[in-house]
N, CA and C atoms as an extended XYZ file, in Angstrom:
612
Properties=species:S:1:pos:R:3:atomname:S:1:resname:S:1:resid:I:1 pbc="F F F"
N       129.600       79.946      100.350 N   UNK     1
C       128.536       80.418       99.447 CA  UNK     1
C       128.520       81.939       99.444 C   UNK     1
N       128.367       82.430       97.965 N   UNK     2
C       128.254       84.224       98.057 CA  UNK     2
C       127.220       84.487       98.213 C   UNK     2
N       127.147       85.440       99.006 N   UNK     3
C       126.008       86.426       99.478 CA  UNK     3
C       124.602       86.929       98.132 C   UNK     3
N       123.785       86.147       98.524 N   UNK     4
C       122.240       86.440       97.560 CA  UNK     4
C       122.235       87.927       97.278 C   UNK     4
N       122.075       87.971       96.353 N   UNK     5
C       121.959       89.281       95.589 CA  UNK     5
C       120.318       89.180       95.267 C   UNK     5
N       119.866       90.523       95.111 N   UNK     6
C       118.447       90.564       94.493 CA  UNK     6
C       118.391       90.637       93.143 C   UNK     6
N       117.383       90.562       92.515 N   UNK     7
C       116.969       90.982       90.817 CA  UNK     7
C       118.112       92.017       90.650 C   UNK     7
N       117.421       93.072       91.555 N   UNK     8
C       117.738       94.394       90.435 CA  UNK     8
C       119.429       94.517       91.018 C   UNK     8
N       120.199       94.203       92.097 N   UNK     9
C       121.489       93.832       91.951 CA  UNK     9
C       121.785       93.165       90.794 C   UNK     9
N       121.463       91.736       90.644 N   UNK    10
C       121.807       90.817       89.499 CA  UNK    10
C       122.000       91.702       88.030 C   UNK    10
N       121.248       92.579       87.982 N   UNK    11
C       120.733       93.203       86.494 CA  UNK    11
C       121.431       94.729       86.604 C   UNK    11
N       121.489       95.312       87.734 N   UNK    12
C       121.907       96.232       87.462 CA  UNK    12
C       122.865       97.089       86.827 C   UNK    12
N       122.463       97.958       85.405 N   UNK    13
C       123.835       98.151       84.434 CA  UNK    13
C       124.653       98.388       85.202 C   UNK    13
N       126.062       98.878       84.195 N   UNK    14
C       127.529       99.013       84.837 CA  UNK    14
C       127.597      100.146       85.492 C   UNK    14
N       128.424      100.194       86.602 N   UNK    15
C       128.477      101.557       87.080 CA  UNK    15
C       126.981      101.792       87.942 C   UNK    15
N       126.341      100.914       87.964 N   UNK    16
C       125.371      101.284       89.200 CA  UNK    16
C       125.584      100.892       90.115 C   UNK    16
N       125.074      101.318       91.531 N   UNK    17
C       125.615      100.434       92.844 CA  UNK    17
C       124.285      100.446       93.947 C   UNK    17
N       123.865       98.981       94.152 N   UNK    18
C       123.043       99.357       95.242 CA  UNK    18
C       123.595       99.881       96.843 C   UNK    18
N       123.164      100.858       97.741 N   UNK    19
C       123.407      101.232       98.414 CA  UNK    19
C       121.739      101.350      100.086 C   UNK    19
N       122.630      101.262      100.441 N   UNK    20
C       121.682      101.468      101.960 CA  UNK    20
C       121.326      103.037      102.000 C   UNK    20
N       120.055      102.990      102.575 N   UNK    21
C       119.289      104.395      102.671 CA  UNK    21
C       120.435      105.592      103.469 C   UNK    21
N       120.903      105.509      104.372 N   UNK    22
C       121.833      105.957      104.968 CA  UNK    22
C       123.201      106.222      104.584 C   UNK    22
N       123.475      105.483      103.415 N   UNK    23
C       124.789      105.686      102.735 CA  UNK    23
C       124.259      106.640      101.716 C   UNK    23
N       123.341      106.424      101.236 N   UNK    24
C       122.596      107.378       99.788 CA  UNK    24
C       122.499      108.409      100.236 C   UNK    24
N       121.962      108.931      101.386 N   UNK    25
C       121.690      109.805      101.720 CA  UNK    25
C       122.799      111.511      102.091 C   UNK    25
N       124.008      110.528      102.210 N   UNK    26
C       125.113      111.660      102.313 CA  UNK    26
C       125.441      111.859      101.321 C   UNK    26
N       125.238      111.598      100.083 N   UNK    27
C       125.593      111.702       98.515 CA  UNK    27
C       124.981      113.162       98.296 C   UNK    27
N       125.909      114.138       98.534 N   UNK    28
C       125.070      115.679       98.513 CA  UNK    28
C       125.670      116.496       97.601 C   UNK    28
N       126.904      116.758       97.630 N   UNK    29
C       128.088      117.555       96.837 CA  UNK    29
C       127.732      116.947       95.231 C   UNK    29
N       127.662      117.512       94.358 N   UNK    30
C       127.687      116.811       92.862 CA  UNK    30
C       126.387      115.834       92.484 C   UNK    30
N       125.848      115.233       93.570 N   UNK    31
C       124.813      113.972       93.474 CA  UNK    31
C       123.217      114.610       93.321 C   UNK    31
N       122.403      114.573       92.266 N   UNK    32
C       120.823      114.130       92.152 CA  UNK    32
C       120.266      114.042       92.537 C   UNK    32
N       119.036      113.807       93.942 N   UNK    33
C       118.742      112.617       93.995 CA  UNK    33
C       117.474      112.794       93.243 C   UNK    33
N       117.015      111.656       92.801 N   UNK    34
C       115.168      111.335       92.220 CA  UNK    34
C       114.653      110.298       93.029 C   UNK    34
N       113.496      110.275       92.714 N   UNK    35
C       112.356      108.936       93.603 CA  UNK    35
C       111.740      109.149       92.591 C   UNK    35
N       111.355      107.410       92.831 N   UNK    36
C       110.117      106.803       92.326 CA  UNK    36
C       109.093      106.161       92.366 C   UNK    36
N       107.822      106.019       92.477 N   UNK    37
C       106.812      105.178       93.491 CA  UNK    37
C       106.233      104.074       92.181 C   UNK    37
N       105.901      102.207       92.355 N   UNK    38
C       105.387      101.848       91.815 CA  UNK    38
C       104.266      101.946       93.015 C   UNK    38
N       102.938      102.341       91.752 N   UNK    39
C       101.378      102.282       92.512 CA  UNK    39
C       100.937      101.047       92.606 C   UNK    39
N       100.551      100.207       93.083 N   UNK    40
C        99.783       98.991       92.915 CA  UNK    40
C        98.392       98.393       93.631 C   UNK    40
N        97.722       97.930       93.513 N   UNK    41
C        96.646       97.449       94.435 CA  UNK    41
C        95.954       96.048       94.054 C   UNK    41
N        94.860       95.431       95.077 N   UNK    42
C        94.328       94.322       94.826 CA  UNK    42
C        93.647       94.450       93.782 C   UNK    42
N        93.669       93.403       92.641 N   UNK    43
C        92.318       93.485       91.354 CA  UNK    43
C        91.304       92.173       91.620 C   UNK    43
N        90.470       92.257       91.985 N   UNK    44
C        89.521       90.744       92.006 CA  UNK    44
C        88.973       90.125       90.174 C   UNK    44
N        89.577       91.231       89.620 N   UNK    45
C        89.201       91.073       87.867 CA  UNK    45
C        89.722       89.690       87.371 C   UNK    45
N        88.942       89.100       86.563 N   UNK    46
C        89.503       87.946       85.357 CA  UNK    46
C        89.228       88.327       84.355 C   UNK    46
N        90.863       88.364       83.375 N   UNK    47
C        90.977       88.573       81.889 CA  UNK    47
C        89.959       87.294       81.212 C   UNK    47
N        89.005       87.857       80.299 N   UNK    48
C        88.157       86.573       79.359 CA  UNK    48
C        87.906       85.633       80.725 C   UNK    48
N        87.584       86.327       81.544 N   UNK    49
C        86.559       85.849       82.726 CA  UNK    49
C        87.060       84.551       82.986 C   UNK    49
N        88.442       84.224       83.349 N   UNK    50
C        89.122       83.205       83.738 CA  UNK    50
C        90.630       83.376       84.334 C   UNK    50
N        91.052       84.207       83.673 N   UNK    51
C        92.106       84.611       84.427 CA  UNK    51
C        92.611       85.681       85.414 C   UNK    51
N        93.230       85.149       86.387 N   UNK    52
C        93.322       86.493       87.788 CA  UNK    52
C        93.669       87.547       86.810 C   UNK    52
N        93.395       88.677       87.487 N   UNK    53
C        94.587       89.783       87.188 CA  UNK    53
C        95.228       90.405       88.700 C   UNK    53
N        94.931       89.797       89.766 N   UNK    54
C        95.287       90.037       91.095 CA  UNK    54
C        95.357       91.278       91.406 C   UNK    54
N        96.467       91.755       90.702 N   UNK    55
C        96.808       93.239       90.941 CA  UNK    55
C        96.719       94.270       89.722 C   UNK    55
N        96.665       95.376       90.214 N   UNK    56
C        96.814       96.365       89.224 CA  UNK    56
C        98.109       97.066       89.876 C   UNK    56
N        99.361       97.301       88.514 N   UNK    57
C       100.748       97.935       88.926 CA  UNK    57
C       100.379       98.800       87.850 C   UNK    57
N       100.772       99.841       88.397 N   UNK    58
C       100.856      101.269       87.302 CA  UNK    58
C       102.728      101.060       86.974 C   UNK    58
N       102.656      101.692       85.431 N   UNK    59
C       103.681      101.951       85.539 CA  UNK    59
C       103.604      103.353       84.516 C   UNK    59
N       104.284      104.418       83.870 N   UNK    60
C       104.251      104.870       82.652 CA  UNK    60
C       104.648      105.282       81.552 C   UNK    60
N       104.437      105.731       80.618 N   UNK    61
C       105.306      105.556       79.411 CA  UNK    61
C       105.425      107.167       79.388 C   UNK    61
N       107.129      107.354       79.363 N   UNK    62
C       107.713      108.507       79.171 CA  UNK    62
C       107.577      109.301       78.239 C   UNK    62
N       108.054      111.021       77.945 N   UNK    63
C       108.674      111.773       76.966 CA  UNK    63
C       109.335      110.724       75.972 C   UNK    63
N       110.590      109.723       76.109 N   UNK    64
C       111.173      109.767       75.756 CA  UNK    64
C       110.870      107.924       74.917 C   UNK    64
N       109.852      107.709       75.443 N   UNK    65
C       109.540      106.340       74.904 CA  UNK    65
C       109.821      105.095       75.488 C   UNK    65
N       110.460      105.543       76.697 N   UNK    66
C       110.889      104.702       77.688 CA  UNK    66
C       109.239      104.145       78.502 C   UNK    66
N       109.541      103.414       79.329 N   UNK    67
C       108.549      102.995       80.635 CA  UNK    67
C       109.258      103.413       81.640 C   UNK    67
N       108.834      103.813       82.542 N   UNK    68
C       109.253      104.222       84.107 CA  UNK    68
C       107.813      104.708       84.564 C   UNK    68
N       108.649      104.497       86.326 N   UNK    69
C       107.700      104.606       87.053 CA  UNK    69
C       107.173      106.154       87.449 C   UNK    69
N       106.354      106.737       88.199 N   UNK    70
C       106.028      108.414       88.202 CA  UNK    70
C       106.560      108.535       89.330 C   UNK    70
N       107.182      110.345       88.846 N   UNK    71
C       108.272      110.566       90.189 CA  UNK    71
C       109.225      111.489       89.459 C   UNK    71
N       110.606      111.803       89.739 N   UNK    72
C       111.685      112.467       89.081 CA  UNK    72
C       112.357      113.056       90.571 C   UNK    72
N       113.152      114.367       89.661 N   UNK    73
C       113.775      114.574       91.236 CA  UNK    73
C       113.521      115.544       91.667 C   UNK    73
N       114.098      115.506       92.820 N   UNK    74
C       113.875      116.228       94.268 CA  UNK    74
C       115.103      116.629       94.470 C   UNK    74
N       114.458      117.936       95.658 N   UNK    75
C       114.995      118.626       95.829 CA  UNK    75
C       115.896      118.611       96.963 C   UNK    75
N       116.637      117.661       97.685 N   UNK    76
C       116.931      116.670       98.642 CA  UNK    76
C       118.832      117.416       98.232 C   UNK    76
N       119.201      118.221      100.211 N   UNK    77
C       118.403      118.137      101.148 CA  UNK    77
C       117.375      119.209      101.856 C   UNK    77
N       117.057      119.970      100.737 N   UNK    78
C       116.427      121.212      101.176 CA  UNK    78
C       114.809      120.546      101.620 C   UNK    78
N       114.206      119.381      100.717 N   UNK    79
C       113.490      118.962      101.555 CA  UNK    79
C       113.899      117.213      101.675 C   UNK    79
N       112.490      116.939      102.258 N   UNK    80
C       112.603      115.381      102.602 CA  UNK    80
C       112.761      114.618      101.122 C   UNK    80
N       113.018      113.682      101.003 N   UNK    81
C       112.836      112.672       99.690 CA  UNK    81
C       111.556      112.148       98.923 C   UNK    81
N       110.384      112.205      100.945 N   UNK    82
C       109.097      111.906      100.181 CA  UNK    82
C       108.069      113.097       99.949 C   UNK    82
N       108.589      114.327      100.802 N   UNK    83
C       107.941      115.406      100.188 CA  UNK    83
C       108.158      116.053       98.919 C   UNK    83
N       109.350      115.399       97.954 N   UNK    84
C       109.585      115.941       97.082 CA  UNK    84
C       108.985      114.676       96.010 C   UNK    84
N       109.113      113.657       96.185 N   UNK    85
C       108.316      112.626       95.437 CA  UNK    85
C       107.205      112.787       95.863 C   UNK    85
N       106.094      113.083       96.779 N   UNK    86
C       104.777      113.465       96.497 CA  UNK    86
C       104.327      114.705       95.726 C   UNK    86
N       105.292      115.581       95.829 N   UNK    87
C       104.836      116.315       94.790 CA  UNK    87
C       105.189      116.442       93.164 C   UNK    87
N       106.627      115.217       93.031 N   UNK    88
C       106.512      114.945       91.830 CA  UNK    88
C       105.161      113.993       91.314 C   UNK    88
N       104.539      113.232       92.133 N   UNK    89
C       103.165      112.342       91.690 CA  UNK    89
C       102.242      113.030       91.579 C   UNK    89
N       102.051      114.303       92.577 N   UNK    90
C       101.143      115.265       91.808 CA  UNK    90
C       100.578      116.210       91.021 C   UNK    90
N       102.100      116.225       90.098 N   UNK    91
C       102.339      117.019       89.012 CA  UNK    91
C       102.141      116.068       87.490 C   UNK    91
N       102.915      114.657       88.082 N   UNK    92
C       102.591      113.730       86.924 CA  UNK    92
C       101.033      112.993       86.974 C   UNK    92
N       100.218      113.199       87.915 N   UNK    93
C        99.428      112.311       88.206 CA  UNK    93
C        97.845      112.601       88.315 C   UNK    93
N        98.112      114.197       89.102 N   UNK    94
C        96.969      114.679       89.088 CA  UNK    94
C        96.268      115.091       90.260 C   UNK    94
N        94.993      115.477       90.563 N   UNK    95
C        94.869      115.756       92.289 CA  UNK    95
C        94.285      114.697       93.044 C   UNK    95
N        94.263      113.269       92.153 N   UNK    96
C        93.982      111.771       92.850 CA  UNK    96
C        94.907      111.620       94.086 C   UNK    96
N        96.143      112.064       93.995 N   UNK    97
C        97.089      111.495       94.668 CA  UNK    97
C        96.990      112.156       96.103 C   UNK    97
N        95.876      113.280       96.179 N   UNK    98
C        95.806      113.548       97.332 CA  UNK    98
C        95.300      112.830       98.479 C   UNK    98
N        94.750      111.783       97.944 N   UNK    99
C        94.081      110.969       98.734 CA  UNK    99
C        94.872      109.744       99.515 C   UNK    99
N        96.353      110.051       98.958 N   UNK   100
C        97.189      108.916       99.595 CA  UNK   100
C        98.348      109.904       99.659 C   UNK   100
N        99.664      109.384      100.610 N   UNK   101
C       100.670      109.596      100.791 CA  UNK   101
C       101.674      108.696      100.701 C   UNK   101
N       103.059      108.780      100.241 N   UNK   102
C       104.109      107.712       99.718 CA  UNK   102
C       104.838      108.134      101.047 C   UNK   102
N       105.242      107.189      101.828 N   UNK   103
C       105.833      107.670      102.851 CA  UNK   103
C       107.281      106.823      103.628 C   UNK   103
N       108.028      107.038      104.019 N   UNK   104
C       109.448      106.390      104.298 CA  UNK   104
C       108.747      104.821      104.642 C   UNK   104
N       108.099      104.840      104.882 N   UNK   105
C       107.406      102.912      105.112 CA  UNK   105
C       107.432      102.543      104.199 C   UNK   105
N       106.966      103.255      102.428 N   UNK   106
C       107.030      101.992      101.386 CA  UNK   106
C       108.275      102.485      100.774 C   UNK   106
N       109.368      102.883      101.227 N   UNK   107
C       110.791      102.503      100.656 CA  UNK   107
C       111.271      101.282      100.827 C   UNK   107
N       111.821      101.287       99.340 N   UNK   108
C       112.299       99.766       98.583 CA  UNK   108
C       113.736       99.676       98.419 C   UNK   108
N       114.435      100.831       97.982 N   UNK   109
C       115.920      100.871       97.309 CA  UNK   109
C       116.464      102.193       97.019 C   UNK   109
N       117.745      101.890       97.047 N   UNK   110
C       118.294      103.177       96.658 CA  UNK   110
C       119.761      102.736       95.519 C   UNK   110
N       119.965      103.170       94.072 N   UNK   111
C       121.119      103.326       93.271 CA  UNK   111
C       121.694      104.238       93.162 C   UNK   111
N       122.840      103.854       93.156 N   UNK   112
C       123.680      105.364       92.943 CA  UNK   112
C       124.459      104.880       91.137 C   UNK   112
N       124.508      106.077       90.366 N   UNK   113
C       125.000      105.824       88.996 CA  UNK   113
C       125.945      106.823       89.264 C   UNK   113
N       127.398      106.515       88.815 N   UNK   114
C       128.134      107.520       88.448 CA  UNK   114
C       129.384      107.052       87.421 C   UNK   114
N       128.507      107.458       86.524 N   UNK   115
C       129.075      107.421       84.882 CA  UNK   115
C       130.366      108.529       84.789 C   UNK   115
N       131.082      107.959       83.820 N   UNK   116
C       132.193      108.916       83.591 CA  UNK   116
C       131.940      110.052       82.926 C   UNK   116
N       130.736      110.091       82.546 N   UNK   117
C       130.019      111.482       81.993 CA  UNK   117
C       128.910      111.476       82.307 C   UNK   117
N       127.985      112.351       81.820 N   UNK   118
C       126.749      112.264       82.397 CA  UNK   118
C       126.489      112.780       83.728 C   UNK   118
N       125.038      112.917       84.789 N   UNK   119
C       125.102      113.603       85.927 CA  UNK   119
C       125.217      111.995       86.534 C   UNK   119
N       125.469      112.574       88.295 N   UNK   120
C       125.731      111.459       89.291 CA  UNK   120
C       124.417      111.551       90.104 C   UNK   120
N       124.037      110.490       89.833 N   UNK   121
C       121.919      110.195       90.256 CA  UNK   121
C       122.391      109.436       91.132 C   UNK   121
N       121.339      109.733       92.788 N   UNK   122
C       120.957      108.385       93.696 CA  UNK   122
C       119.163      108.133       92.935 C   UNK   122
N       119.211      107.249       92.905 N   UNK   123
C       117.644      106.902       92.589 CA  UNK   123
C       117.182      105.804       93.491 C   UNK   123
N       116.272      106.481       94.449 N   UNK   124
C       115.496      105.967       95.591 CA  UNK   124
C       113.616      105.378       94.549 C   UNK   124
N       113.633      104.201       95.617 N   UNK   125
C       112.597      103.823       94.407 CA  UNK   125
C       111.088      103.296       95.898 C   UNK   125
N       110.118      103.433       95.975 N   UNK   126
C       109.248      103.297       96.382 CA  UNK   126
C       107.945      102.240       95.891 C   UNK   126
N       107.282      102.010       96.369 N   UNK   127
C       106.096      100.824       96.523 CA  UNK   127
C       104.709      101.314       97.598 C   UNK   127
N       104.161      101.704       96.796 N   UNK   128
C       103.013      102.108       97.701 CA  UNK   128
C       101.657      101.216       97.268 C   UNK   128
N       100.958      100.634       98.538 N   UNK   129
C        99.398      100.229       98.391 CA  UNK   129
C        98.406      100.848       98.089 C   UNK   129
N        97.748      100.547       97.314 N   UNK   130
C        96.449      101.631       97.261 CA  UNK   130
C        95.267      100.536       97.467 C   UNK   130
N        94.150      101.615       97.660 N   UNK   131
C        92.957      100.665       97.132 CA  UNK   131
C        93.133      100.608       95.710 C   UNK   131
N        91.826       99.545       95.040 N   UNK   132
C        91.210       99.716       93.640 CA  UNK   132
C        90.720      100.852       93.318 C   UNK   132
N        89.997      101.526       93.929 N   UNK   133
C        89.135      103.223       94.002 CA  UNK   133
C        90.514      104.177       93.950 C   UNK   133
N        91.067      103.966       94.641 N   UNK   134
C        92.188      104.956       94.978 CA  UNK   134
C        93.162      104.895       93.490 C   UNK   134
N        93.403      103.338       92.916 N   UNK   135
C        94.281      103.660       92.263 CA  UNK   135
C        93.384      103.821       90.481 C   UNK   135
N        92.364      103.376       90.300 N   UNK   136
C        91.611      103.951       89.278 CA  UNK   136
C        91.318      105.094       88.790 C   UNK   136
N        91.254      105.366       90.740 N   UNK   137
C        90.950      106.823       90.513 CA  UNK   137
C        92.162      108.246       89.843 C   UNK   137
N        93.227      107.667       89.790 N   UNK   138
C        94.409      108.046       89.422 CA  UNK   138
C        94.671      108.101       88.159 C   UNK   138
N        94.158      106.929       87.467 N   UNK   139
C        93.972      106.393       86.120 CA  UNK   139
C        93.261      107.824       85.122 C   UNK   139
N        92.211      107.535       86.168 N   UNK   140
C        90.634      108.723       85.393 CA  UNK   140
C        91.393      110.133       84.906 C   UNK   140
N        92.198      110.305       86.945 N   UNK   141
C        92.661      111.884       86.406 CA  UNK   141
C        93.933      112.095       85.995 C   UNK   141
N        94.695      111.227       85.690 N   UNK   142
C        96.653      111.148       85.527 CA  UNK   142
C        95.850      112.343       83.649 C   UNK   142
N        94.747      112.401       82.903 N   UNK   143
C        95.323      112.864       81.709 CA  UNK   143
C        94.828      114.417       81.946 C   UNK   143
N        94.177      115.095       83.074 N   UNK   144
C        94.096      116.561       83.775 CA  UNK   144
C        95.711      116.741       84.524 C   UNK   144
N        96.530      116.031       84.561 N   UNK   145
C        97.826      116.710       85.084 CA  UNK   145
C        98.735      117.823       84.544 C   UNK   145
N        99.210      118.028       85.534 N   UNK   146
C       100.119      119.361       84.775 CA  UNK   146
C       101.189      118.567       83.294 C   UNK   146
N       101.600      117.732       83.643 N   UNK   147
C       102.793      116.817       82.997 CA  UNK   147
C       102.323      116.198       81.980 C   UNK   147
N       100.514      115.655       81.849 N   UNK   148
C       100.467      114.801       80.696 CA  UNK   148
C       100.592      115.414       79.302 C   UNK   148
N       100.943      114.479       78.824 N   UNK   149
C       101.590      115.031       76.956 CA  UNK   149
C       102.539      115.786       77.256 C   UNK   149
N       103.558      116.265       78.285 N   UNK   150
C       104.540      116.515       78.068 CA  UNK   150
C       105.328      115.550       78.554 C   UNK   150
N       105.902      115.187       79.921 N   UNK   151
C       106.708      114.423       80.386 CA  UNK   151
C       106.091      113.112       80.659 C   UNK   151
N       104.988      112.871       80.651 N   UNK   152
C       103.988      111.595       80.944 CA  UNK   152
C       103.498      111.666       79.173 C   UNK   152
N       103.359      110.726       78.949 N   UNK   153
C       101.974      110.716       77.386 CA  UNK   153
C       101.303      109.779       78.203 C   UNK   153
N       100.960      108.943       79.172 N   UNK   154
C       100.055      107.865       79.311 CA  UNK   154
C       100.878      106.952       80.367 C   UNK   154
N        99.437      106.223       81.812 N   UNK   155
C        99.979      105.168       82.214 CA  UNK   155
C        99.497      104.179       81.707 C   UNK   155
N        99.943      103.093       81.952 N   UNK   156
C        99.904      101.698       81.398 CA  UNK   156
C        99.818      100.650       83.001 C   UNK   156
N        99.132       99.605       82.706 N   UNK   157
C        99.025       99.061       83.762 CA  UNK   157
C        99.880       97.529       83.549 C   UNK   157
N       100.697       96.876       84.512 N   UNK   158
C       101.556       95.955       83.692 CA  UNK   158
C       100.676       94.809       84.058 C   UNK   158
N       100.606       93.653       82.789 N   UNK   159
C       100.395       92.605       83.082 CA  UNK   159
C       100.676       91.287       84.030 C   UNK   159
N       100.350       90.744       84.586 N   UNK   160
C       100.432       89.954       85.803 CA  UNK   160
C       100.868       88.485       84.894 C   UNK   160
N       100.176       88.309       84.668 N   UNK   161
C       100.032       86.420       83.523 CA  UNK   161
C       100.833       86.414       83.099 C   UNK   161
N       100.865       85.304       82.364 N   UNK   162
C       101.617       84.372       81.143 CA  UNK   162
C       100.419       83.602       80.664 C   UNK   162
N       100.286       83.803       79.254 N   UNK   163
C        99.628       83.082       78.521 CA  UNK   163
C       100.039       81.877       78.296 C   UNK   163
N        98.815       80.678       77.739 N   UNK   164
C        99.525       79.591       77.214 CA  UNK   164
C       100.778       79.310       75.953 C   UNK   164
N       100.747       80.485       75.595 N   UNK   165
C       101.846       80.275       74.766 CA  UNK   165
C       103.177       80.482       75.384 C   UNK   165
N       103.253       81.185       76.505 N   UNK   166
C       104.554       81.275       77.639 CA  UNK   166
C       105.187       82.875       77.048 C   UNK   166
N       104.550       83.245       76.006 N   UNK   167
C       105.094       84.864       75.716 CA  UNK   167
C       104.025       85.843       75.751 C   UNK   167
N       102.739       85.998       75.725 N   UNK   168
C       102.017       86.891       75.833 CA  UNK   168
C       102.067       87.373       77.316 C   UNK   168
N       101.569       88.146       77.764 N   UNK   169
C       101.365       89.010       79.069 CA  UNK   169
C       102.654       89.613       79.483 C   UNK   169
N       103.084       89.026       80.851 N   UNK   170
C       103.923       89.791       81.082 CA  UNK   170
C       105.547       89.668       80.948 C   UNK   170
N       105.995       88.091       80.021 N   UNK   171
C       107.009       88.524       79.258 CA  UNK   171
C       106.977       89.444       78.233 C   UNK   171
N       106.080       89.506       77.519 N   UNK   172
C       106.423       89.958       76.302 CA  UNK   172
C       106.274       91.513       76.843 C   UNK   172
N       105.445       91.727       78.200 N   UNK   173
C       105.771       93.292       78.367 CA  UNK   173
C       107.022       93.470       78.287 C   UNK   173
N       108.054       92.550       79.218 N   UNK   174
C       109.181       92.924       79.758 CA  UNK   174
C       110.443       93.243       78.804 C   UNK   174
N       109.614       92.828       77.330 N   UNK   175
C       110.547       93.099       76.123 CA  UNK   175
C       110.769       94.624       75.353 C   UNK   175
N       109.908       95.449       76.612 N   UNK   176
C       109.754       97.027       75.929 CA  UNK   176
C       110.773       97.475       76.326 C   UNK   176
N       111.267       98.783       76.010 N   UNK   177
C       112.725       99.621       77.227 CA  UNK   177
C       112.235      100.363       77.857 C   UNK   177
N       112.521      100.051       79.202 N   UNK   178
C       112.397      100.489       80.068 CA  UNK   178
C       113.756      101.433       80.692 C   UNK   178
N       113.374      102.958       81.296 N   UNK   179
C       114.388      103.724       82.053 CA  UNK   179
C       115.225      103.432       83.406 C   UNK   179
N       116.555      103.006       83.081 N   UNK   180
C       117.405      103.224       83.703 CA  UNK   180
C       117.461      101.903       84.277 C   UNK   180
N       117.121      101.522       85.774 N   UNK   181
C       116.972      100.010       86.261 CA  UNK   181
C       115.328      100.106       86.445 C   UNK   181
N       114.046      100.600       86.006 N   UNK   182
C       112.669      100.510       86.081 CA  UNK   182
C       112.685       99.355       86.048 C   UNK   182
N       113.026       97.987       84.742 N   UNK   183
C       112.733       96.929       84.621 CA  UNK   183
C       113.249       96.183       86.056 C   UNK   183
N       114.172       96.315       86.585 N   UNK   184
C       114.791       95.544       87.145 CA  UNK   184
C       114.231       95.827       88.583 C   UNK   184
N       113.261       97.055       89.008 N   UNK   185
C       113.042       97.216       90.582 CA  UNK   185
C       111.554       96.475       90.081 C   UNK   185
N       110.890       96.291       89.149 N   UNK   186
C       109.685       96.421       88.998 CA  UNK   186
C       109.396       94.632       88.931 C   UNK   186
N       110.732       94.254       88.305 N   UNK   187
C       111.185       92.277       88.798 CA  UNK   187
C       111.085       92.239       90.183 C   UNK   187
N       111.605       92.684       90.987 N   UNK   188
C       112.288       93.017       92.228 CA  UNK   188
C       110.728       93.394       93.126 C   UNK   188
N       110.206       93.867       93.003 N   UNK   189
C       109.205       94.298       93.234 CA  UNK   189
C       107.761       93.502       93.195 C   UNK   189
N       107.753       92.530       92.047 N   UNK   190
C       106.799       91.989       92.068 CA  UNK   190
C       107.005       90.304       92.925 C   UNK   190
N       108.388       90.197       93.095 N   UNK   191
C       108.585       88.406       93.483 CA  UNK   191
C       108.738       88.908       95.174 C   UNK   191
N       109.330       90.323       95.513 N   UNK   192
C       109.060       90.399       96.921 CA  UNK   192
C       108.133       90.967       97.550 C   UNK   192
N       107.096       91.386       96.874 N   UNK   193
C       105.675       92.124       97.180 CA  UNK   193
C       104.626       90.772       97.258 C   UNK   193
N       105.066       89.738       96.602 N   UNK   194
C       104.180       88.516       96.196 CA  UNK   194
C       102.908       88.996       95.215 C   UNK   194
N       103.408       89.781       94.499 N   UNK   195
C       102.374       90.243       93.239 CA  UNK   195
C       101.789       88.994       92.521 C   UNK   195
N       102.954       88.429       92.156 N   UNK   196
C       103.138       87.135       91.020 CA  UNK   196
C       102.135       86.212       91.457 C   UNK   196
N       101.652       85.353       91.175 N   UNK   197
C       101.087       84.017       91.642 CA  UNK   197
C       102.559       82.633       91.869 C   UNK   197
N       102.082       82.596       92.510 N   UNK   198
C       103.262       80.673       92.706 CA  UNK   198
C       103.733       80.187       91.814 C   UNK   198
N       105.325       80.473       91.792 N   UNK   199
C       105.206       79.528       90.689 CA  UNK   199
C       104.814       80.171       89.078 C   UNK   199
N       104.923       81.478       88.746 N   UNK   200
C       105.063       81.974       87.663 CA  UNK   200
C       105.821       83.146       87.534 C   UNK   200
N       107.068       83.168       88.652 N   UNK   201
C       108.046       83.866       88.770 CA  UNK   201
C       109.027       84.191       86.972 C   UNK   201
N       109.103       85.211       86.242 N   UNK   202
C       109.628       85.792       85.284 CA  UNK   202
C       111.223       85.878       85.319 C   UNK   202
N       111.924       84.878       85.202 N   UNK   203
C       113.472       84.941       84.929 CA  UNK   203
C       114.102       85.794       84.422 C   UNK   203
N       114.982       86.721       85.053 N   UNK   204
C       115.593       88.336       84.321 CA  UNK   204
C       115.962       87.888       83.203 C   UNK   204
């Protein structure tokens, strides 16, 4: 039997490669790196006062019309990976984020892309807990950031459900474009975080 692959392996375009934190990390000469944090927290909310919404996942909608998560790159190795992704969240995000720190504990992954043109990106991707307060509170101030309406226009919070029709909620989110592998850590992310409810796992 071959070795289980995850989501965002399974999906990942051509020319990407998942890699171990320690292999990514010597990628220095010619190589990028960026981070990215999905925000998430408990929601006790019901949509039309019947349905969970469990969690709240931030995600946001780019310059470029894309979805991705908040973050970009760093300056790695002049500093750390998460001192340079906390201060990309507080440029896209606002001075909410002072109230939390993204820290080598909620690392998730690391890709390396190296296209025959184009630059050569590691993209390290993160998962951080918040409270409800904490991450609302992010919500309120993400449109006082330095970045909004330029590199941010707006976050968006992703849907959890499936409607009875089997396409509203969060398939039919998954039909937007999303940057780079976003869709595929954010699959990845929700079936090993246990975001999802039982049993309404989203097929790539």
């Amino acid at each position: 039997m071959g070795e289980r692959r995850s989501v965002a392996e399974r999906l990942a375009p051509a020319g990407v490669r998942r890699m171990e934190l320690e292999e990514a990390l010597e990628l220095r000469t010619n190589w990028r790196h960026a981070c990215h944090a999905l925000l998430y927290a408990p929601d006790p909310g019901l949509l039309f006062r019947r349905i969970p919404l469990r969690y709240a996942v931030l995600m946001q909608m780019r310059f470029d019309g894309r979805l991705g998560f908040p973050g970009g790159f760093v300056n790695f190795p002049d500093s750390s990976l998460e001192d340079g992704l906390n201060r990309e969240l507080s440029e896209e995000l606002g001075q909410a984020v002072a109230a939390f720190r993204v820290e080598r504990a909620d690392y998730r992954s690391s890709y390396a892309s190296a296209a025959s043109s184009g630059p050569r990106v590691v993209a390290h991707f993160y998962a951080k807990l918040l409270t409800l307060e904490q991450l609302t509170a992010v919500e309120r101030g993400a449109p006082l950031a330095q970045d909004h309406g330029l590199e941010v226009l707006g976050l968006v919070r992703v849907p959890l459900y499936t409607l009875q029709d089997g396409v509203s909620g969060l398939p039919a989110f998954l039909e937007n474009t999303f940057i780079g592998t976003a869709r595929e850590q954010l699959l990845e992310a929700l079936q090993e975080l246990g975001l999802l409810e039982s049993g309404s796992v989203v097929r790539p």
